[in-house]
C-alpha positions in Angstrom: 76.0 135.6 95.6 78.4 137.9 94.3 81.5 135.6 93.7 81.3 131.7 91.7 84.0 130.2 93.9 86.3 130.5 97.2 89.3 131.7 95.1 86.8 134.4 92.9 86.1 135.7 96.3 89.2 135.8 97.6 90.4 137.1 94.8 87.8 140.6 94.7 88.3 140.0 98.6 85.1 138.7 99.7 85.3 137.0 103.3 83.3 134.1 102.6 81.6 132.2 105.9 84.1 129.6 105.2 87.4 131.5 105.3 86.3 132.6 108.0 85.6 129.3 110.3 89.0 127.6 108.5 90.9 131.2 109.4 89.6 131.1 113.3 90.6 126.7 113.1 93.9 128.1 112.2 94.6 131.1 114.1 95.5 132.1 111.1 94.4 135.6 110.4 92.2 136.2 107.6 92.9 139.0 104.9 96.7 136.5 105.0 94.3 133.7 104.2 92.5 135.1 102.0 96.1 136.2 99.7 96.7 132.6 100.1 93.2 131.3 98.5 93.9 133.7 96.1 96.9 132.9 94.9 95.9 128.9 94.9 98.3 128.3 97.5 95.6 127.3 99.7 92.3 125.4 99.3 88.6 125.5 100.5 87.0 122.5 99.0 83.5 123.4 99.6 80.4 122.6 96.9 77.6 125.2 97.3 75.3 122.0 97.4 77.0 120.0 100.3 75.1 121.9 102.9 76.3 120.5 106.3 79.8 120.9 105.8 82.3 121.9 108.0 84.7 123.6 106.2 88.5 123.2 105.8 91.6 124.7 104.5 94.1 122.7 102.6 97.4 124.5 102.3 101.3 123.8 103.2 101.4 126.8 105.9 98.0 125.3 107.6 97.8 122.0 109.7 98.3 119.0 107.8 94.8 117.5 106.9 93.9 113.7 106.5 91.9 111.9 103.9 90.6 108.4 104.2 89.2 106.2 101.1 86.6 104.2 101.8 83.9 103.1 99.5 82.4 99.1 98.4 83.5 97.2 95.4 82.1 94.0 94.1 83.7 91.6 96.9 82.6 94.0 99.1 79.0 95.5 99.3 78.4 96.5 102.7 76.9 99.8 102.6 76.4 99.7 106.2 80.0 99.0 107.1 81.0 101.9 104.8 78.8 104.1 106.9 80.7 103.0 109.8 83.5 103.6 108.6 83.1 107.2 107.5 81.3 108.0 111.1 84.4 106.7 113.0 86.3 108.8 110.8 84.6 111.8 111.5 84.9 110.9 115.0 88.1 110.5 115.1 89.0 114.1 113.2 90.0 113.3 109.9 89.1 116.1 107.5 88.1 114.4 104.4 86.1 111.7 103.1 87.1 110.1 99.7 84.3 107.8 98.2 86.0 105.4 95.9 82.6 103.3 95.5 83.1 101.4 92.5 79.7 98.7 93.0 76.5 99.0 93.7 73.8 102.5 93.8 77.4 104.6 94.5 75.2 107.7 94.0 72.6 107.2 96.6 75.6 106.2 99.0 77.4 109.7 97.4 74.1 112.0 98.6 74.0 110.5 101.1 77.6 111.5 102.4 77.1 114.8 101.0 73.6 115.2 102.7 74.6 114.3 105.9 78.8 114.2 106.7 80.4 117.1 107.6 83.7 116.1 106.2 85.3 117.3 103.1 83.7 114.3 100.5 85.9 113.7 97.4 85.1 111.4 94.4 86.9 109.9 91.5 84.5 110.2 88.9 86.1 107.4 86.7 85.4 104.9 88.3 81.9 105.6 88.6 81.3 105.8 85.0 81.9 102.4 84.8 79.6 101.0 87.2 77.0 104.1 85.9 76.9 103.1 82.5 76.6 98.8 83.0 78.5 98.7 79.2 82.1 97.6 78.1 85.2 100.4 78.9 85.4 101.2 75.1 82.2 101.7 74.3 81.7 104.3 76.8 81.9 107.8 75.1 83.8 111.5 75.2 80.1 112.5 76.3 79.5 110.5 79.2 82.8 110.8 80.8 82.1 114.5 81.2 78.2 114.0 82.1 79.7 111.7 85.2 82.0 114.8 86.4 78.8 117.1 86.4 76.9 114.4 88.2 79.2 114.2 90.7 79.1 118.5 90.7 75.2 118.4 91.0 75.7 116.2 93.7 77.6 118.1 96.4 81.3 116.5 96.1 83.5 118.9 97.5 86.8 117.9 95.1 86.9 115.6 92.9 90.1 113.4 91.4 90.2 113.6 87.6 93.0 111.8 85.6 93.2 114.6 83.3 97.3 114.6 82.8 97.9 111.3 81.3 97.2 112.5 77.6 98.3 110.4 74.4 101.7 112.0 74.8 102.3 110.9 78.6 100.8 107.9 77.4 103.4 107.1 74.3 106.3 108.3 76.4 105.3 105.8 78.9 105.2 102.7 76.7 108.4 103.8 75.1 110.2 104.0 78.1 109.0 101.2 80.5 108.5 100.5 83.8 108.6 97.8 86.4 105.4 98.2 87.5 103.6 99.8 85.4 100.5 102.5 86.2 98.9 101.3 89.3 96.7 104.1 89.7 93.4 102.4 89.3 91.8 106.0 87.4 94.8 106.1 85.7 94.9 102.4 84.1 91.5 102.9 83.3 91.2 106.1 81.2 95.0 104.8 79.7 93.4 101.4 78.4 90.3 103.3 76.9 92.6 105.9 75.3 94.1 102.3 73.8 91.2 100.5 73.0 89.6 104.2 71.1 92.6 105.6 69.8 90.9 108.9 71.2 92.2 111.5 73.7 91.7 111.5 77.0 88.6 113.5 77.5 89.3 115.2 80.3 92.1 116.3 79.4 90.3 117.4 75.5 87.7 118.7 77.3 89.3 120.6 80.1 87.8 123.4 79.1 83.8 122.1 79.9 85.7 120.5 83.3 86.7 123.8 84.1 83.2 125.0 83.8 81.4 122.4 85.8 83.9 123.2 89.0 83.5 126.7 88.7 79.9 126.5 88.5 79.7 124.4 92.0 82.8 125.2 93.2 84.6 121.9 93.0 88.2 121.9 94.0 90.1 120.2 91.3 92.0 117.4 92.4 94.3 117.0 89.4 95.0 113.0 89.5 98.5 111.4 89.3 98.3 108.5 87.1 101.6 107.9 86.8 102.3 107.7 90.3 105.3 105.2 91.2 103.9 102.0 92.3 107.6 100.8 93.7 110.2 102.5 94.8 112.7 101.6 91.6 110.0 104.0 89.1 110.1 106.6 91.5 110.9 109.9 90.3 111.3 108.6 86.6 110.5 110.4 83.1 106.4 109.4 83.6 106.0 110.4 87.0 107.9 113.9 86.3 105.9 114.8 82.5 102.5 114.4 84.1 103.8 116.8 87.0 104.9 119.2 84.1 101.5 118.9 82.5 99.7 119.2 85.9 101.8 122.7 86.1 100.1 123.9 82.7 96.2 122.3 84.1 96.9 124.1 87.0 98.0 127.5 85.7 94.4 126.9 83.0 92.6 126.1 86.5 93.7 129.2 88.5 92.6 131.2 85.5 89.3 130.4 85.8 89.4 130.9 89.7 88.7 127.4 90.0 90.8 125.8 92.9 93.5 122.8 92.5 95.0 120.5 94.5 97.9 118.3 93.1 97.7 114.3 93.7 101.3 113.4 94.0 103.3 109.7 95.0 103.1 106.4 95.3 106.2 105.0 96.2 109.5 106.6 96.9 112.8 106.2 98.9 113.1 108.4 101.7 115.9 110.4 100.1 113.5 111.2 97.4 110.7 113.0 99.2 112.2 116.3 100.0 113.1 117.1 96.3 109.9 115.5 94.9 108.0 118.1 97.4 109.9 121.2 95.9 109.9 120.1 92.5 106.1 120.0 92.9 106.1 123.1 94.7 108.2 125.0 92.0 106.2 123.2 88.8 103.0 123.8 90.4 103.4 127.5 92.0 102.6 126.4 95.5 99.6 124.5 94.8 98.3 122.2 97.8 100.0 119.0 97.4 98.2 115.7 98.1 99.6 112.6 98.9 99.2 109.1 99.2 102.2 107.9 101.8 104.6 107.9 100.2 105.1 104.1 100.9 109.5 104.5 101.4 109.3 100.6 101.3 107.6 97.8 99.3 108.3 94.7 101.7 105.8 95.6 104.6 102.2 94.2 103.5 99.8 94.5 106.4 102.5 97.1 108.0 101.9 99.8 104.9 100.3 102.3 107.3 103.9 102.7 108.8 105.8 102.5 105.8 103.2 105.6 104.6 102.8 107.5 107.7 107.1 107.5 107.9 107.1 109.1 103.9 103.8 111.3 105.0 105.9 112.6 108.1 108.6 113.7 105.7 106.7 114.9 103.2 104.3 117.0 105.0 107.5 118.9 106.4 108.8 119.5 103.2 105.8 121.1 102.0 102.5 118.1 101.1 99.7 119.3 102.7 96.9 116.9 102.9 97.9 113.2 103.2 95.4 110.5 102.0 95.7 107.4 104.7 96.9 103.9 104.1 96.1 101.1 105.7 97.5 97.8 107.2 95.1 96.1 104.6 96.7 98.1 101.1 97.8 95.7 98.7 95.9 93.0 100.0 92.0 93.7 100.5 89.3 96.2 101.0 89.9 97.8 104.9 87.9 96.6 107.5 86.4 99.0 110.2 89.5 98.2 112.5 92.2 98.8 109.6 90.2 102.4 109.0 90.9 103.0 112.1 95.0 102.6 112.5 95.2 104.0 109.4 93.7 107.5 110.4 95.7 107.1 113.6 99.0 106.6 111.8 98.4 109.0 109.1 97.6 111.1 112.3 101.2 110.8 114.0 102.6 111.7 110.4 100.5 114.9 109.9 101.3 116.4 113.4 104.9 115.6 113.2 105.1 116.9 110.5 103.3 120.3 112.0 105.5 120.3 114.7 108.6 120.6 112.7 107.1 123.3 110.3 106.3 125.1 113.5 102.5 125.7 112.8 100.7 127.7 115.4 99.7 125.7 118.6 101.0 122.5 116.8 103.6 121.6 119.9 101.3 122.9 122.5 99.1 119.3 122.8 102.9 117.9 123.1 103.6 120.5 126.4 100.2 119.0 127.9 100.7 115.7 127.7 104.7 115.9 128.8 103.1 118.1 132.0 100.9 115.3 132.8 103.4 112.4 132.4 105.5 114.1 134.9 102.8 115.0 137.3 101.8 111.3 136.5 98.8 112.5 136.5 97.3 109.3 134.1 93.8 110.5 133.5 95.1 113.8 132.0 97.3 111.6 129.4 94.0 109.5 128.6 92.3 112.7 127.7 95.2 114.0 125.4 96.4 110.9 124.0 95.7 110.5 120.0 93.5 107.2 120.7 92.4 107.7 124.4 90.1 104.1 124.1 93.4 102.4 122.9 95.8 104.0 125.5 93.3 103.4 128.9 92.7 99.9 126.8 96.9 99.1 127.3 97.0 100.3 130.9 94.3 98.2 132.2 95.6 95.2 130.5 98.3 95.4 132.8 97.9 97.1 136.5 100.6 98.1 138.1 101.1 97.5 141.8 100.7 101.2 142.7 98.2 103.7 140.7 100.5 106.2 140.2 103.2 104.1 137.9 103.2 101.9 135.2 103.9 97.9 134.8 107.1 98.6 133.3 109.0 100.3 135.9 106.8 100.4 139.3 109.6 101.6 142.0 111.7 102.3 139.6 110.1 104.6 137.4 112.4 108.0 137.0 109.6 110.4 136.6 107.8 109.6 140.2 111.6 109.5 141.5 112.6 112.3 140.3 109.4 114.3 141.9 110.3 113.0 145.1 113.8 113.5 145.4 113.5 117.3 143.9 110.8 117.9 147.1 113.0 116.8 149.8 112.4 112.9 150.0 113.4 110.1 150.7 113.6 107.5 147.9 113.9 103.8 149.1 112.6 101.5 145.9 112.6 97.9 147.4 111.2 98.3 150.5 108.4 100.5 149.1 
């Protein structure tokens, strides 16, 4: 092999079998791509040890691409329903798989994703540290924080989400400056209370340098974690949130030098007039970098509705320049997701991710809209079925419900415009009530 990494042979301009598939996916043509790996302004997570993977590119001028976390945790040890989940997530075309396994043998249940899904996998190695090691938080060392990121390497993960911007200085700013609640990213409060209980650095962020290494040598996209993420929408866009971005700007610029690709973890929580600046100020810090998002949630009052008050924020985001949105769920903030909950969460994050390609004008993004409008006003019902987002959900809601005559609906029957509207522009008669 005569490059170490997707963006080492973009950059001597090497067309690697995997530009190539994400280039044809995109009808996007491929020496462009390539520039674009190059530059770090698109991604191609792919480990030269996860074998069966079907590749994707990550990147705000390529469709938007969805992410779902699923993993167990100690209420929760189903390994069999996380299996489910991740095959219904395939199924239903989301891009990525993030496994957030924090209980149980997480690295058996990691090769196994690795060995046999053909979704981008993703891993945050902090948390498994802490179920790896079966010891207290502070006695784990620098050592065997970094040993867990080369595990994960060794293993196949495609990218992986390291907390290496919350340093002792983001750290001290944030207690000096307060916030309502807090860091509530779960990678985040973890490395921030060892870095409190050790008085050390944070070790990814001392040892960026060996990080560097370990992704370069397997060609793990770097998936440069926000801890300080807002976790309500009064600490968004405040002094924590922005210095991490800052520092991300400077990991990111260190990353790129050692052709190692990046991908920038972004918010949380934010009002909707917040997005579109939050997006460029990311896009400006971070020279184009993919942006990754979770929501952003524009609302904290919705618990068991947070896959709408995400997929709203992921809509607006995407269009103003995120480029891979990781889904939420109707269970967030309450409980581990349940097989159904996976499901309208991919579905919602879904909606958001091809609005959001529409209005950027990505190739062939509108065209599935043309289909479907051509088939509602042929009222030709099987052809919607087939082109619907969740066919099993949209043939599930008609039968519930039969109208009168096959060819319209329960809500309008005689009335309904579009069957109207046919006959009237042929040349016939239209008599509703005695039909």
């Amino acid at each position: 092999m005569d490059y170490t990494t997707q963006m080492d042979a973009a950059r001597k301009g090497i067309l690697t079998e995997e530009l190539k598939k994400v280039a044809q996916k995109e009808q996007f043509d491929a020496s462009e791509l390539m520039k674009l790996v190059a530059e770090g302004k698109v991604a191609i997570p792919a480990n030269k040890n996860h074998k069966c993977l079907e590749p994707n590119g990550i990147g705000s001028m390529l469709k938007t691409k969805i992410n779902v976390n699923l993993g167990t945790s100690r209420d929760c040890k189903d390994l069999d329903m996380e299996l489910e989940k991740v095959n219904d997530a395939v199924k239903m075309g989301a891009e990525s798989i993030m496994d957030l396994s924090s209980w149980g043998d997480t690295q058996k249940f990691r090769r196994k994703l690795t060995a046999e899904c053909p979704a981008i996998i993703g891993t945050v190695p902090i948390y498994d540290a802490v179920v790896y090691y079966h010891k207290p938080l502070k006695e784990i060392t620098s050592e065997e924080w970094i040993k867990i990121v080369e595990m994960h390497a060794e293993d196949g993960v495609d990218f992986m989400t390291i907390h290496v911007g919350i340093n002792r200085q983001t750290a001290d700013r944030f207690k000096r400056t307060k916030r309502l609640t807090n860091i509530v990213s779960r990678g985040g409060s973890i490395i921030f209370a060892w870095m409190e209980m050790t008085g050390q650095e944070n070790p990814f962020y001392e040892h960026y340098d060996r990080i560097l290494e370990i992704c370069r040598e397997y060609d793990v996209t770097l998936s440069l974690g926000d801890a300080c993420r807002p976790g309500c929408i009064a600490d968004a866009t405040d002094i924590s949130q922005i210095e991490e971005l800052v520092t991300l700007g400077e990991l990111t610029r260190r990353a790129w030098e050692k052709d190692v690709q990046v991908i920038i973890e972004g918010p949380g929580h934010m009002p909707l007039n917040q997005i579109a600046a939050n997006m460029q100020v990311q896009q400006t810090i971070c020279k184009g970098a993919p942006f990754y998002v979770l929501g952003p949630l524009v609302t904290d009052v919705a618990p068991g509705y947070d896959h709408i008050t995400a997929a709203i924020g992921g809509a607006i985001a995407a269009a103003n320049g995120a480029s891979f949105l990781c889904y939420v769920t109707p269970a967030e903030h309450l409980r581990l997701p349940d097989v159904n909950d996976v499901k309208e969460g991919i579905i919602a994050s879904k909606i958001a991710a091809h609005a959001a390609d529409i209005a950027k004008g990505i190739k062939g993004a509108a065209d599935w809209d043309y289909e479907m409008s051509t088939a509602r006003k042929q009222l030709d019902w099987e052809r919607m079925f087939e082109l619907s987002m969740d066919p099993e959900k949209a043939r599930r809601y008609r039968a519930s419900a039969k109208p009168e005559k096959e060819d319209t609906c329960s809500m309008c029957g005689n009335f309904c415009a579009v069957k109207n509207m046919n006959r009237i522009l042929d040349g016939e008669i239209v008599s509703i009530y005695d039909e």
